[in-house]
N, C-alpha and C positions, 0 to 999 in steps of 0.2 A: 262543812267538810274541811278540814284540815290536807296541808300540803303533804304529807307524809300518806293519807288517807288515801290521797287523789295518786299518789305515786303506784301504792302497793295496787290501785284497781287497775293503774296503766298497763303497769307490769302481768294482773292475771288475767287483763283480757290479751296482750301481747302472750304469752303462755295459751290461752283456747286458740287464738287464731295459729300459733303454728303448728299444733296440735290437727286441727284440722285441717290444713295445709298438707303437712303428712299421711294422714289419713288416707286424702284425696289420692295422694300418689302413688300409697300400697295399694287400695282398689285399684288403679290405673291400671298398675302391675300384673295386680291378681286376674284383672280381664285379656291384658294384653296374654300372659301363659295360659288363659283356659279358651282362646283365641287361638292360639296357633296347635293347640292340642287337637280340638277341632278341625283345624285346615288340615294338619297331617294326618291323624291318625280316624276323626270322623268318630273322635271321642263325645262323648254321654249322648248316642245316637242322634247328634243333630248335623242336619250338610252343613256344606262345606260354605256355604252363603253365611248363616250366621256365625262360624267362626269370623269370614272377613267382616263383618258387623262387630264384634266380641271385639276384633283386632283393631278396628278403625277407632270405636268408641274409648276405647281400653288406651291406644296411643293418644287422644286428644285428652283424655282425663290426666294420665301418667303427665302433660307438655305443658298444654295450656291453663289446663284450670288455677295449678298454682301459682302461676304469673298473673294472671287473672285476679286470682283473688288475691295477690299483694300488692297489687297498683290499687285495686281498689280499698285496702285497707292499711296502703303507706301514712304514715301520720306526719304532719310538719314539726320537725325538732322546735323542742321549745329554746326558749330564750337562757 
């Protein structure tokens, strides 16, 4: 494999990993609003317990995961 080769796979797997990095953090999002939609209003007939479930999961997805998965997928600058 050529140096140029090994570049462009660097770069598209840096391209998937912040791709799903993002990903993570729309769901986050999307649980954290159908989360609190639940707590207020006791929307798509579920209590108000798994809105705060919805909410709780929904803000640790949205915080930590993508810090999470960029420590673990930091690379060492090359030389």
């Amino acid at each position: 494999m050529t140096q140029d080769e090994e570049r462009v796979q660097d770069e598209t797997r840096a391209q998937y990993r912040f791709l799903i990095i993002n990903i993570a953090r729309i769901i986050g999002a999307v649980m954290l609003v159908l989360g609190l939609a639940v707590i207020a209003r006791e929307a798509f007939g579920l209590p108000k317990a798994a809105g705060y479930v919805l909410f709780l999961v929904g803000m640790i997805d949205f915080l930590l995961v993508p810090v999470f998965l960029s420590k673990r997928w930091k690379s060492t600058p090359k030389p």
